[in-house]
C-alpha angles and dihedrals in degrees: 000000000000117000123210118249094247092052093052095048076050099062098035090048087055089050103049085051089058096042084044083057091054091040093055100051091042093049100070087042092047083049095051097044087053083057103053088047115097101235126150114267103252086044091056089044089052096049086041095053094041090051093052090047093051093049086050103050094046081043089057096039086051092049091049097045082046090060097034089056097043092046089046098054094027108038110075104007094161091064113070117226088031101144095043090058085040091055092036090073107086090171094079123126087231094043084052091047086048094055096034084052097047090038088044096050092043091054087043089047093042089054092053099052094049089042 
């Protein structure tokens, strides 16, 4: 079974909204619980720093998905097909800050793992 573009940005799009939900309500309690550890101080800056980044970047690549997806089904509903031609451009300025978000949080994650 083979499953069109737009119905799979779609999907994923769906499902980075509902894992954005759970991040959101495990983030301040991660936070809390950082706080309450006894870490030397750069170390906590460091895992501080690296935890709001990292909120900020997954904010940034939702809020992009959000518009792409709205823009591709909404954008053009009298032309047929038009998700799929609106997906196929992978020259967009939103398509770009997609991939620079997601490229940018697995290097930071990454980091953070070897570190």
């Amino acid at each position: 079974i083979t499953i069109p573009v737009s119905v799979a940005e779609l999907i994923g799009t769906f499902l980075e909204t509902f894992g954005y939900g759970v991040y959101v309500v495990i983030f301040p309690k991660c936070l809390d619980i950082l706080r309450g550890k006894d870490v030397k101080r750069g170390l906590m800056s460091y895992l501080l720093a690296t935890m709001w980044i990292s909120f900020v970047l997954i904010t940034v690549h939702l809020i992009v998905d959000l518009i792409r997806a709205f823009t591709a089904f909404t954008g053009s509903m009298d032309l047929p097909g038009s998700p799929e031609k609106y997906y196929a451009k992978g020259n967009t300025v939103l398509t770009i800050t997609k991939m620079a978000t997601y490229v940018s949080e697995t290097l930071l994650s990454d980091t953070l793992l070897v570190n």
